[in-house]
N, C-alpha and C positions, 0 to 999 in steps of 0.2 A: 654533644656531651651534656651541656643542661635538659636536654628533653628525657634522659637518662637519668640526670640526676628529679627531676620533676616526676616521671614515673617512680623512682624509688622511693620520695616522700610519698606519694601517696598510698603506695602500697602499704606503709605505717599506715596510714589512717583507715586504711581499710581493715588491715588486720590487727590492731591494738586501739581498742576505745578510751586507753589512758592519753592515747595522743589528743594535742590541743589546738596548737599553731604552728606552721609551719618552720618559724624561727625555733622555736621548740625541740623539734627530730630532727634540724639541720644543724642545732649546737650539744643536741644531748642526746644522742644515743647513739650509742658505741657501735649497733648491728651494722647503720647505715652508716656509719665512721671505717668500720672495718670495709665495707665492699667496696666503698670510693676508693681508700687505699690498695682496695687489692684491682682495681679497673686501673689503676699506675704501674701496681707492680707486675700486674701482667703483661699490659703493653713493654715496660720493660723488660722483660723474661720473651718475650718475641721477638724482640728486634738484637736479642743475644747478649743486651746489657744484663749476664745470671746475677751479677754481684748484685749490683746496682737495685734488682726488683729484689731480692733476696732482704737485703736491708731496706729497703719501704718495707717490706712484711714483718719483718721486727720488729720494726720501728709500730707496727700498727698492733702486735701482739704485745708489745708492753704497752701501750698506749686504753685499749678496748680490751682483753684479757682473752681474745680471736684471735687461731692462725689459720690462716690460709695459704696455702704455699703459690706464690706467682703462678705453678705452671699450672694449677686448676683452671677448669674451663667453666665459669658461673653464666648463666643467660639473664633474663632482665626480672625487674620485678622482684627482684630475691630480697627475703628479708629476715633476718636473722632477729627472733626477740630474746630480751634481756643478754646474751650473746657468753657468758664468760666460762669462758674452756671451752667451746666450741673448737673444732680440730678438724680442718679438710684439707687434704692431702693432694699430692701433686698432679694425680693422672684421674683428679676426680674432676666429673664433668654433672653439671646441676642445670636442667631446666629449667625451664619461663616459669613465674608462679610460685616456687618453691618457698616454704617457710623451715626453719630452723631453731628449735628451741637451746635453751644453756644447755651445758654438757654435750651436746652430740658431737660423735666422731663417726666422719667418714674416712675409714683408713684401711690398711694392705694388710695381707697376711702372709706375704713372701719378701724375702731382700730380693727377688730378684728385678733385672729391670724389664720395663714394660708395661703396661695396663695393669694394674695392683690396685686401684682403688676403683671403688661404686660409682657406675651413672644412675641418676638419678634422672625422670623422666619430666613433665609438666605438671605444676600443681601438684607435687607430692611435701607435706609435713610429718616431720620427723619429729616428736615429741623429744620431750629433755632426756637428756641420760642416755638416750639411745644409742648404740654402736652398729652403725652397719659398712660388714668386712669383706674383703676383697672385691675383684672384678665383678662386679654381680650386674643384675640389671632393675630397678627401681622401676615399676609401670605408670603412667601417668596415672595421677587419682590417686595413688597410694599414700595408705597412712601408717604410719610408724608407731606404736605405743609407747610412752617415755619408757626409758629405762630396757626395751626390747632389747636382745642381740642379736641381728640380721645377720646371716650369714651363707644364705640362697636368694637366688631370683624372685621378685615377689609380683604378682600379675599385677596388669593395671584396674586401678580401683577395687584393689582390696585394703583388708584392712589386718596387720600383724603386731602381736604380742606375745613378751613370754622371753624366756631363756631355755634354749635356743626358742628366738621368734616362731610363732605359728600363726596361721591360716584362720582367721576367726570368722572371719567376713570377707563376701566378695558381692561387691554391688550389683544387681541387675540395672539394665537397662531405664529402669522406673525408678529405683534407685538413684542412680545417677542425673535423673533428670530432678527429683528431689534436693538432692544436695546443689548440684548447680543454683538450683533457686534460693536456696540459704546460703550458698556463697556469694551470691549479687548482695543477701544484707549483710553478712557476717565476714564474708571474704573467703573462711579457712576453718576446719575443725581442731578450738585450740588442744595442742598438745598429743594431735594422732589419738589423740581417742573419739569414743565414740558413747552415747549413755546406754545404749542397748548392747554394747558389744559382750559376749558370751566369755567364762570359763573356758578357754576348749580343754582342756581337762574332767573339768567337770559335764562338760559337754557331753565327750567321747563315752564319757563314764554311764551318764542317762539314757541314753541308746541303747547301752548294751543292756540294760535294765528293763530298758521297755522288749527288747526283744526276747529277752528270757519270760517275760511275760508273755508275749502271744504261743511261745513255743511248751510254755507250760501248761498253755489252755489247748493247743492242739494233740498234746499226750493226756490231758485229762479226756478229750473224744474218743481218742483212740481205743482206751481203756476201756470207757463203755460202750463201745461197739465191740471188742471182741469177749467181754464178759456175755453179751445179748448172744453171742455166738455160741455159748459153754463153755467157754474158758474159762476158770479157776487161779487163782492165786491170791497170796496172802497179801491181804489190805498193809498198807504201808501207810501210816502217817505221816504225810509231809506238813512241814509248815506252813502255816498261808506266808505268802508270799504276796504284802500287799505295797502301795504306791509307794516308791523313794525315789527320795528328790536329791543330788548332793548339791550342800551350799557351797557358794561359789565366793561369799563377803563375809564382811565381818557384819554387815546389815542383816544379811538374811540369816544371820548364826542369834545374832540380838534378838530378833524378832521372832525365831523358835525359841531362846530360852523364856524370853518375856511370855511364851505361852502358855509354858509349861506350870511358870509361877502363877501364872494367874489360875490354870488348870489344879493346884497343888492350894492355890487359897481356898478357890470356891471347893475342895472336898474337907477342908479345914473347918 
């Protein structure tokens, strides 16, 4: 039990650099308050004391602003920051490594009974705000973007945002050996994000853009090879059709208008 409890102090100090001293995240933080209570309320929720873990879990939901229902299955290392409304449900089961930001809800999308809530795999962060709903399956490495709403299976070592969640990133192998080495300093990527991680909207959108381009330059060939032929027809004006980009921030929306002004001075 203390070598459990010793793992989960340090897991604060791996992933929260506001931690200090150990007396510190064993008197003041609610994440590691709520999992101790829920390593009670679970042993009792197995041994068929229901009531009995049932109220440890209130008692730890009014206490840290965390509920965790006894019958969830948490593995070690788990660590929930700043922790309040956080919401994991009965038949959810969370690997080793796992982080948890405020807000997140792992919960069901059916009354009925049975396997209703998300596993979660090794080393997966769930940014704040995030919802991810029913039986699904969580891949180890995976990262959640605050606020996403998970609602499918997400592979291991990717990376998902959005309403409904999508697919933005999925790590290679070189990748993944990348991040590993920034988790030996950092622990975790806070918040399931990522600083490179893409639009995928905007994403989708640039593709199909660049594609209309190369298909625009293969009907401009065409044309003149079968003009060289004697083929005849009336020239048509198209517009050029030159590079777009769509912005994806309010950064990169900033930094077109500030061009423009500055484009709009100097003809001033």
């Amino acid at each position: 039990m203390f070598d459990r409890l010793k793992e989960d102090i340090q897991s604060v100090f791996d992933r929260d650099p506001a931690a200090r001293t150990s007396f510190e995240v064993l008197t003041t933080y609610p994440g590691l308050h709520a999992v101790m209570a829920h390593r009670l309320a679970h042993g009792l929720w197995k041994r068929n004391f229901k009531w009995l873990g049932r109220a440890v879990s209130n008692l730890a939901r009014w206490l840290t602003g965390i509920e965790i229902h006894p019958g969830a299955t948490i593995g070690r290392r788990f660590f929930i920051d700043h922790g309040m409304g956080v919401v994991i449900g009965e038949t959810a089961v969370i690997g080793d490594d796992c982080t948890l930001y405020h807000g997140v809800t792992l919960g069901g999308t059916t009354w009925e009974k049975g396997k209703r809530h998300p596993t979660l795999g090794n080393d997966v962060v769930v940014g704040a705000g995030a919802k991810v709903l029913g039986p699904i399956k969580i891949g180890d490495g995976a990262r959640i973007g605050s606020n996403a709403v998970v609602v499918k299976p997400v592979p291991a070592n990717a990376t998902v945002v959005g309403i409904p969640g999508r697919l933005v990133e999925r790590r290679t192998a070189k990748d993944k050996a990348h991040r590993e080495k920034l988790a030996r300093k950092m622990g975790f990527d806070a918040y399931g994000a990522t600083q490179d991680a893409p639009d995928p909207v905007a994403n989708a959108i640039n593709c199909m853009l660049d594609h209309v381009h190369v298909l625009e330059s293969k009907m401009s060939r065409m044309c003149e090879v079968l003009k060289s032929m004697g083929y005849t027809d009336e020239d048509v004006e198209l517009p050029e059709l030159t590079s777009c980009e769509i912005v994806s921030t309010a950064e990169e929306l900033h930094k077109l208008d500030g061009g423009e002004d500055e484009k709009e001075a100097d003809e001033r």
